[in-house]
N, C-alpha and C positions, 0 to 999 in steps of 0.2 A: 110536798116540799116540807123538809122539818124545820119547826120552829126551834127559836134559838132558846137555851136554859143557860140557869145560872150553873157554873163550877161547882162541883164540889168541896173545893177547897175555898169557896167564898170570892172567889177573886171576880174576872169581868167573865161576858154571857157567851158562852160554848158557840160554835158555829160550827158548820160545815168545812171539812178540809177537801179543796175543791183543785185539781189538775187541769190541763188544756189536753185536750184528744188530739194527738198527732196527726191523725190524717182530716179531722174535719175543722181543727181549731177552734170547736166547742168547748166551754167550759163544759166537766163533769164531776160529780162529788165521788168522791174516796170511799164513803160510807165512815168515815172517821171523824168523829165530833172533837173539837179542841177549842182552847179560851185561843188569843189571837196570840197578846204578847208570851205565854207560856209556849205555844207552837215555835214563834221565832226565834228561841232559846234554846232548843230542842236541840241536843244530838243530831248528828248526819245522821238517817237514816233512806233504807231503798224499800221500797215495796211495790207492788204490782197491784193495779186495779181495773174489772172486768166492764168496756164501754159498752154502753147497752144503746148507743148510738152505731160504731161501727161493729159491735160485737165480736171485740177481741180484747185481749191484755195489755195492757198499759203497763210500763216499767216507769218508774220514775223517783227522784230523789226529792227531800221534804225541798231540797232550796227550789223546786219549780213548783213548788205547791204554795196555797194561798189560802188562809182561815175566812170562808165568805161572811160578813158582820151580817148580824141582825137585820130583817129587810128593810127597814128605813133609811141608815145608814148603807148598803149594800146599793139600793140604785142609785144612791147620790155619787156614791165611788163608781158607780157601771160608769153614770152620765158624764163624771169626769175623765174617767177613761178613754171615753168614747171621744169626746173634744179633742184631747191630746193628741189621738192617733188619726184624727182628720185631718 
C-alpha cells in the first residue's frame, strides 16, 4: 500500500486516486497519486485503469474517482461511510 507524500508544490499530502470496480464494487487505485483539493479542481478528464481484481479495464471519468487520504484519516472516512450506508 503506498504511503501518502507531501506535494510538490508544498501544498496538502499526495494520496492515491482510487475508482470502484464495476463488477465487484471494490475500491481499486489508478496508480495515480494526487494532493485531494488539487484532484477536485481538475479538468474532466477519462482514463482507463487495468483491475487486478477482475482483471480487465476500467474506463472511467475523474468525477467518479476519489483522492484516498492518508491512512489515519482514510479509515475514519471508510468508518463513516460505512454508517451512512447501513
Amino acid at each position: 500500500m503506498p504511503s501518502a507524500q507531501k506535494s510538490s508544490n508544498g501544498g496538502g499530502k499526495m494520496g492515491m486516486v482510487m475508482i470502484k470496480c464495476p463488477r465487484t464494487g471494490q475500491a481499486i487505485p489508478t496508480g495515480m497519486k494526487a494532493d485531494r483539493e488539487r484532484f477536485r479542481s481538475s479538468p474532466v478528464f477519462f482514463a482507463r485503469t487495468f483491475c487486478l481484481i477482475c482483471q480487465a479495464n476500467h474506463e472511467w471519468f475523474a468525477r467518479e474517482a476519489w483522492v484516498r487520504e492518508p491512512e489515519e484519516k482514510w479509515r475514519m472516512h471508510e468508518a463513516a461511510f460505512a454508517l451512512q450506508s447501513a
